[in-house]
N, CA, C and O atoms as a GROMACS GRO file, in nm:
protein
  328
    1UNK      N    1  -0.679   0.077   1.880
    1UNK     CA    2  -0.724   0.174   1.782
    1UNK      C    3  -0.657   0.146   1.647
    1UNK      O    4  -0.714   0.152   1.538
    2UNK      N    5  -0.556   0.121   1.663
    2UNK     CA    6  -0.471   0.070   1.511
    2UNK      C    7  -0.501  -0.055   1.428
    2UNK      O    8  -0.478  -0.063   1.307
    3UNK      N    9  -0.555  -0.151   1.504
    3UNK     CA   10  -0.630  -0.264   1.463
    3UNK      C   11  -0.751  -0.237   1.358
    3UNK      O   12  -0.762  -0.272   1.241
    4UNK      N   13  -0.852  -0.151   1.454
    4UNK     CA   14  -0.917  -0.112   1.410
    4UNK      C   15  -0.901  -0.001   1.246
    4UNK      O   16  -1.000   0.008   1.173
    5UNK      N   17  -0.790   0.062   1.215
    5UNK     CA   18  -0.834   0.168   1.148
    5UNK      C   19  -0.704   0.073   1.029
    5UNK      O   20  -0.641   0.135   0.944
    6UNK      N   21  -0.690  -0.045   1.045
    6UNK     CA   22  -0.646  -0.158   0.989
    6UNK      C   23  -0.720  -0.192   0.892
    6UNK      O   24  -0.702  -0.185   0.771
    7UNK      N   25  -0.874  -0.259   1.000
    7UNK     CA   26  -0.973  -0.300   0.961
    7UNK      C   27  -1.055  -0.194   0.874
    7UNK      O   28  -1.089  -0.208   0.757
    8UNK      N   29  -1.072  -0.111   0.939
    8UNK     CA   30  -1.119   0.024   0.780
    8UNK      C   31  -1.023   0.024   0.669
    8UNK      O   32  -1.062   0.034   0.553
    9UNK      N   33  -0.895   0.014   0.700
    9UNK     CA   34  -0.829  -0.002   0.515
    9UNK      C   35  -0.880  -0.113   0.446
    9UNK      O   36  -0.926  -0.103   0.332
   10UNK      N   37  -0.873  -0.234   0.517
   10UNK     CA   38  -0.887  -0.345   0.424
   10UNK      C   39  -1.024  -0.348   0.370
   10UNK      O   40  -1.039  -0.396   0.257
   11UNK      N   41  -1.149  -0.292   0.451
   11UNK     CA   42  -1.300  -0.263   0.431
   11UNK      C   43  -1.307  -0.154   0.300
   11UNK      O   44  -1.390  -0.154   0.209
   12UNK      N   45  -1.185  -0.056   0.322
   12UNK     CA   46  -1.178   0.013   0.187
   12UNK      C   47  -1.130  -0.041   0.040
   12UNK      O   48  -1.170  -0.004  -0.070
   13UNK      N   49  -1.027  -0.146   0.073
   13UNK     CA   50  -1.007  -0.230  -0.045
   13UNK      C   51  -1.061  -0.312  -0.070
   13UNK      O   52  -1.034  -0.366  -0.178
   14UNK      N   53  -1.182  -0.374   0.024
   14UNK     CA   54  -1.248  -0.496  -0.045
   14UNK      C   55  -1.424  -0.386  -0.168
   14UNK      O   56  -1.494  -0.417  -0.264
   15UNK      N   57  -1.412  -0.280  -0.087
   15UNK     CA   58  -1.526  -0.211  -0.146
   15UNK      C   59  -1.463  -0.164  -0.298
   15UNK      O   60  -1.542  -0.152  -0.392
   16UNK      N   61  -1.296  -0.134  -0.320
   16UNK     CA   62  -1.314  -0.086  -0.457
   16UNK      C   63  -1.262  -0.224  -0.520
   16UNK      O   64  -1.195  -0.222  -0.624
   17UNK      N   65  -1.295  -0.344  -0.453
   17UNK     CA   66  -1.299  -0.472  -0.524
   17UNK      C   67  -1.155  -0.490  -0.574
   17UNK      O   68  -1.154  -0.549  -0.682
   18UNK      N   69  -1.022  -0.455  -0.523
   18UNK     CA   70  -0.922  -0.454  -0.557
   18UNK      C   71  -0.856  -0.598  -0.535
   18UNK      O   72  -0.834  -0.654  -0.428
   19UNK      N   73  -0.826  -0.649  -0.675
   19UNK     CA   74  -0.762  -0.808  -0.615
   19UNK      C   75  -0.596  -0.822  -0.637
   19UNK      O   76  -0.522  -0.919  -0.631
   20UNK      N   77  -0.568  -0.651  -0.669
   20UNK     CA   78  -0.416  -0.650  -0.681
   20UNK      C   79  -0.364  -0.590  -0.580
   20UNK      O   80  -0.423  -0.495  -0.529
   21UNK      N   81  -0.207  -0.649  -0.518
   21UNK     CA   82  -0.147  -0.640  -0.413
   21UNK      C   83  -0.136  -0.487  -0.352
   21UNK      O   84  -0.131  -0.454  -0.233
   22UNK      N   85  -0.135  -0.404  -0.468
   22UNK     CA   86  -0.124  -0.273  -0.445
   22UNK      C   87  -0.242  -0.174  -0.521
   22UNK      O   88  -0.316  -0.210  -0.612
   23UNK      N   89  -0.240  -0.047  -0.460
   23UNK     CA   90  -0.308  -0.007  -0.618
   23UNK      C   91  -0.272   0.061  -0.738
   23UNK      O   92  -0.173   0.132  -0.755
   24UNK      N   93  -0.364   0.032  -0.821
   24UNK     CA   94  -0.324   0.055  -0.950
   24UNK      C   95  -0.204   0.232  -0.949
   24UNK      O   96  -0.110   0.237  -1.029
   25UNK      N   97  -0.216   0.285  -0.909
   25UNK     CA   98  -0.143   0.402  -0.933
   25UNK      C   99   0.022   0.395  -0.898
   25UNK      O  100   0.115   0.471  -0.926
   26UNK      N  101   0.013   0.242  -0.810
   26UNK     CA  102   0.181   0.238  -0.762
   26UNK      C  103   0.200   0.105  -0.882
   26UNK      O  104   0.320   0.092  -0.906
   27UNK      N  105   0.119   0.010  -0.959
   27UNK     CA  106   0.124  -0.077  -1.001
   27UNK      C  107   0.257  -0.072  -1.094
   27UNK      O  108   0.366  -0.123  -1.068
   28UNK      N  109   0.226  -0.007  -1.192
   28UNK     CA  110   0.289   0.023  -1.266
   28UNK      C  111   0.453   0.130  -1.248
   28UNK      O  112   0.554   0.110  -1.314
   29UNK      N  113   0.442   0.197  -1.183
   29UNK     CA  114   0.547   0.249  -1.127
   29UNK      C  115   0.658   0.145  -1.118
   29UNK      O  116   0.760   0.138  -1.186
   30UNK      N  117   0.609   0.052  -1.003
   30UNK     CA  118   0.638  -0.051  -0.928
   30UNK      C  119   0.724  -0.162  -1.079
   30UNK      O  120   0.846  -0.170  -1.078
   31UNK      N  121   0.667  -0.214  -1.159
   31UNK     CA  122   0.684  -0.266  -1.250
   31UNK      C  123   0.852  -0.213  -1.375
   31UNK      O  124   0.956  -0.256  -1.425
   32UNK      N  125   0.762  -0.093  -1.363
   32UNK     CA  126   0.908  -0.020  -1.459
   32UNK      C  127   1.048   0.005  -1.406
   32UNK      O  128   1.143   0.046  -1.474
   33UNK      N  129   1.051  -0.032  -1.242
   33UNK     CA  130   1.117  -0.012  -1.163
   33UNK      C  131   1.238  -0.093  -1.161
   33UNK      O  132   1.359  -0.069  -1.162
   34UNK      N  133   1.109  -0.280  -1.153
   34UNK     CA  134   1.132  -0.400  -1.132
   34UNK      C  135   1.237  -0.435  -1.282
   34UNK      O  136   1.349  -0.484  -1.266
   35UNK      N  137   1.184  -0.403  -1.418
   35UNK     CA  138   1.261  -0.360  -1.504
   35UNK      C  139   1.401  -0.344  -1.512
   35UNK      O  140   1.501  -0.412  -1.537
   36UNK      N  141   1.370  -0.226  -1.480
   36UNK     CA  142   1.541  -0.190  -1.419
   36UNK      C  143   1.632  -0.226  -1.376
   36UNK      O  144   1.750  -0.215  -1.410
   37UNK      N  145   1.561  -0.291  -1.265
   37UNK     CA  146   1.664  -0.355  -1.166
   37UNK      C  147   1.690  -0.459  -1.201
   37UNK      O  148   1.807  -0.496  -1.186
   38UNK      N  149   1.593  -0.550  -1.260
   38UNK     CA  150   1.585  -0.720  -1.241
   38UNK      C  151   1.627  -0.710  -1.430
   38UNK      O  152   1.691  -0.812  -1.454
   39UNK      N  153   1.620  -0.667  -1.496
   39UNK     CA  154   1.630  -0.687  -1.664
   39UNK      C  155   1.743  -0.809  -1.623
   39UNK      O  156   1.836  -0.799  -1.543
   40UNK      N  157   1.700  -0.934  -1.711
   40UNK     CA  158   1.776  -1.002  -1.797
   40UNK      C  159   1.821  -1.097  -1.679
   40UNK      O  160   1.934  -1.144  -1.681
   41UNK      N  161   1.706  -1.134  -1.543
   41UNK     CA  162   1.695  -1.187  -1.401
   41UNK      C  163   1.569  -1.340  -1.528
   41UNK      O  164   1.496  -1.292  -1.614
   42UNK      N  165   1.571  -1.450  -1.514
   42UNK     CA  166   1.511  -1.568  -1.566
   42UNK      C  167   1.346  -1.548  -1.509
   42UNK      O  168   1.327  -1.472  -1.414
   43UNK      N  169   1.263  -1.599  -1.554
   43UNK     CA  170   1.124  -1.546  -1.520
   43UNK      C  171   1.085  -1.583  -1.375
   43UNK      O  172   1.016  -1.503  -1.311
   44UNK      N  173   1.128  -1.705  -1.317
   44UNK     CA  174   1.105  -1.757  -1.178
   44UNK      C  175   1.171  -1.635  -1.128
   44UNK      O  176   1.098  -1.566  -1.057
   45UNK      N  177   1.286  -1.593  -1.146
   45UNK     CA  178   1.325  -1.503  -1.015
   45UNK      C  179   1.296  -1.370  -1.060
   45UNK      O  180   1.370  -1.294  -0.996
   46UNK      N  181   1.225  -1.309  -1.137
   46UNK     CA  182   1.145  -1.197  -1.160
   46UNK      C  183   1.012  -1.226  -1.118
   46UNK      O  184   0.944  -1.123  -1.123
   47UNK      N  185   0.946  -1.327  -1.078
   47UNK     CA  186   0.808  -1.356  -1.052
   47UNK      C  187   0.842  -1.302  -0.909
   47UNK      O  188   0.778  -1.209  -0.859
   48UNK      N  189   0.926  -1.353  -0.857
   48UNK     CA  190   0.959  -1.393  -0.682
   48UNK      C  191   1.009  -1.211  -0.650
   48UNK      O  192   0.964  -1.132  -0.567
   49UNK      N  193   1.107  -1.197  -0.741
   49UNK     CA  194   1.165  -1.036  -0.687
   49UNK      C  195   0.997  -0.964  -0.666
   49UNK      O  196   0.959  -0.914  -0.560
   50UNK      N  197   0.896  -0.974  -0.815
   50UNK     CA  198   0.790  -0.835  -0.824
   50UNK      C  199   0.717  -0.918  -0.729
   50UNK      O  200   0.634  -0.827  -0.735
   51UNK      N  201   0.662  -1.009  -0.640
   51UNK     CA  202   0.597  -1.035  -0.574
   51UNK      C  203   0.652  -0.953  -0.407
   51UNK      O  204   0.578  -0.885  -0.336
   52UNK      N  205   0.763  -0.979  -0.386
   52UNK     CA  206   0.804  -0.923  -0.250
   52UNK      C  207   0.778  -0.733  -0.290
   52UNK      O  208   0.699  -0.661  -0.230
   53UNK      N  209   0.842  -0.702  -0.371
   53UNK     CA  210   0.825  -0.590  -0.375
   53UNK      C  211   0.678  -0.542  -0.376
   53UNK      O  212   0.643  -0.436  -0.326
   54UNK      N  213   0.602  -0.623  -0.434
   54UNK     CA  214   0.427  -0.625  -0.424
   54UNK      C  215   0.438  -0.615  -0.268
   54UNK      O  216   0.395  -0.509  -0.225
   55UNK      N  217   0.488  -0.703  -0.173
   55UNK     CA  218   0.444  -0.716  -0.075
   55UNK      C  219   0.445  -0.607   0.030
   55UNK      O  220   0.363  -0.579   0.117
   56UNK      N  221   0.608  -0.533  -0.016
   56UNK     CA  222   0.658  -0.436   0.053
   56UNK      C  223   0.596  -0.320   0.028
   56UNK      O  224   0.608  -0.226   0.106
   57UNK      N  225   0.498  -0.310  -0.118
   57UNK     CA  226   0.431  -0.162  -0.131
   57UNK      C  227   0.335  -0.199  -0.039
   57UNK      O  228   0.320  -0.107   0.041
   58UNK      N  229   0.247  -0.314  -0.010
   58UNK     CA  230   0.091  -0.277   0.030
   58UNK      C  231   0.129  -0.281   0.151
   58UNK      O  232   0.045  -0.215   0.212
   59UNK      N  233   0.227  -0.331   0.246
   59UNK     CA  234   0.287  -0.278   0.319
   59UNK      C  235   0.302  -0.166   0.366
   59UNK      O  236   0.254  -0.132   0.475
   60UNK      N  237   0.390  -0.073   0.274
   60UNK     CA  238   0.370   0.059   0.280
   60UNK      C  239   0.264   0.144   0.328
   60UNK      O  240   0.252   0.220   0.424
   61UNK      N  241   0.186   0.105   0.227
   61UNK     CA  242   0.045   0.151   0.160
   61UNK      C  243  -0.057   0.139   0.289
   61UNK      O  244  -0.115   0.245   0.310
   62UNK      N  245  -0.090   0.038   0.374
   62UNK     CA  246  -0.134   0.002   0.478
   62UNK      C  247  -0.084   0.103   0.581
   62UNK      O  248  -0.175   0.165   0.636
   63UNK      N  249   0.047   0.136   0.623
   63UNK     CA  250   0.075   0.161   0.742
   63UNK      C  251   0.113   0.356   0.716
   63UNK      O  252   0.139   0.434   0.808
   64UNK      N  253   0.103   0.398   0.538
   64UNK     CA  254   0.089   0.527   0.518
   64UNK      C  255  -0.088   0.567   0.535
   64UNK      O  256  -0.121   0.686   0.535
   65UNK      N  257  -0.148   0.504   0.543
   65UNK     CA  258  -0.281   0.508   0.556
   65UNK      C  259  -0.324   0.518   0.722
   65UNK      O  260  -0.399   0.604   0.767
   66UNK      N  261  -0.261   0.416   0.799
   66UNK     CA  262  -0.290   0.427   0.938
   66UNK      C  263  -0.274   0.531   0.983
   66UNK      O  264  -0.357   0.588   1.054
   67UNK      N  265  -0.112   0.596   0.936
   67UNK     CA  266  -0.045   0.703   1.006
   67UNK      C  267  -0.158   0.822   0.939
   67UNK      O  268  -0.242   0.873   1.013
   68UNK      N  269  -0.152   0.846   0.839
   68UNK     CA  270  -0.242   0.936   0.753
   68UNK      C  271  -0.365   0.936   0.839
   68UNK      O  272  -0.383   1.041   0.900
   69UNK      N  273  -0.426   0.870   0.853
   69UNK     CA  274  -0.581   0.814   0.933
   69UNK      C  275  -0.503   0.901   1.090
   69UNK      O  276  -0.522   1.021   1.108
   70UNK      N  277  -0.454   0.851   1.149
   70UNK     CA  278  -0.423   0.941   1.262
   70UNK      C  279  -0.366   1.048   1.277
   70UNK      O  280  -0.363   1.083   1.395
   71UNK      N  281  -0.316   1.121   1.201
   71UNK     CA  282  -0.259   1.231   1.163
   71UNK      C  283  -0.426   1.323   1.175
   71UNK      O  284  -0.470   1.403   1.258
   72UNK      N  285  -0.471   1.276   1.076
   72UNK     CA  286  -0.620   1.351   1.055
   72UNK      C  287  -0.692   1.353   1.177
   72UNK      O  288  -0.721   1.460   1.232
   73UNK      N  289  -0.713   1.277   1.209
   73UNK     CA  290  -0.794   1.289   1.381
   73UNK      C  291  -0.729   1.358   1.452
   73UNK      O  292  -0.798   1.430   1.524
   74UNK      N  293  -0.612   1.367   1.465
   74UNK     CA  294  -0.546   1.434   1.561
   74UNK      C  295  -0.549   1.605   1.500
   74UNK      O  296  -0.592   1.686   1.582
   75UNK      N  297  -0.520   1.642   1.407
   75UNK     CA  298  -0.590   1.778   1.361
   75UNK      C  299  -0.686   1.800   1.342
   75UNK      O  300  -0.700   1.920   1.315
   76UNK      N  301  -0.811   1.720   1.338
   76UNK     CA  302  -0.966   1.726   1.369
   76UNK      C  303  -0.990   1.753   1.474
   76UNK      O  304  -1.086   1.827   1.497
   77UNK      N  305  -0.891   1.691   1.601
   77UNK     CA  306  -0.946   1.714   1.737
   77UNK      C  307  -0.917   1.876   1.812
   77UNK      O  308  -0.967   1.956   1.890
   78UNK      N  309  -0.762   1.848   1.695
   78UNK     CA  310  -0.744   2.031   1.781
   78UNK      C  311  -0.809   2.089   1.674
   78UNK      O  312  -0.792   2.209   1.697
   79UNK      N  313  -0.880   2.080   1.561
   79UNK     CA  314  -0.949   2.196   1.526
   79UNK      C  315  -1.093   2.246   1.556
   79UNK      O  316  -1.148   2.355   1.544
   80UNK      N  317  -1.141   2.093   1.612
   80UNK     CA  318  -1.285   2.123   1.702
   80UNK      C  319  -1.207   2.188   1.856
   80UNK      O  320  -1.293   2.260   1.908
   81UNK      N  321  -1.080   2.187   1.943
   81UNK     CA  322  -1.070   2.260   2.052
   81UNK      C  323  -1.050   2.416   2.027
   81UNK      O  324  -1.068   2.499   2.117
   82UNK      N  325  -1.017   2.445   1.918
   82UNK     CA  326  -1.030   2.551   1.908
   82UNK      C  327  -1.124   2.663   1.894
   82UNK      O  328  -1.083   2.778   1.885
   0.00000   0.00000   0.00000
């Protein structure tokens, strides 16, 4: 079942045509962050830091969605037993 509701996230990001690692609403967050931390880091190892951290949001982002996605069914189901 988790495979599957995998496969519905990524079906949801290829439909809003998204070719960035995350979406736009953490993009930037993400960035001002990278800032912070990395200021005055040479451009190779600021490319490499905001890429992992790219990696670690859609990461996130993926597996807050699964849980989210099952969370909801599971209070859908007890609100149709009721």
């Amino acid at each position: 079942m988790e495979q599957r509701i995998r496969e519905l996230y990524l079906a949801v990001r290829r439909e809003e045509k998204s070719d960035v690692a995350v979406s736009e609403e953490f993009k930037d967050e993400i960035m001002e962050m990278l800032r912070e931390v990395v200021d005055g880091k040479d451009g190779r190892e600021f490319e490499r830091i905001r890429d992992v951290a790219f990696m670690a949001a859609r990461a996130g982002e993926e597996n807050g969605f699964v849980k989210g996605f099952k969370y909801a069914f599971h209070l859908f189901a007890e609100c149709i037993q009721k």
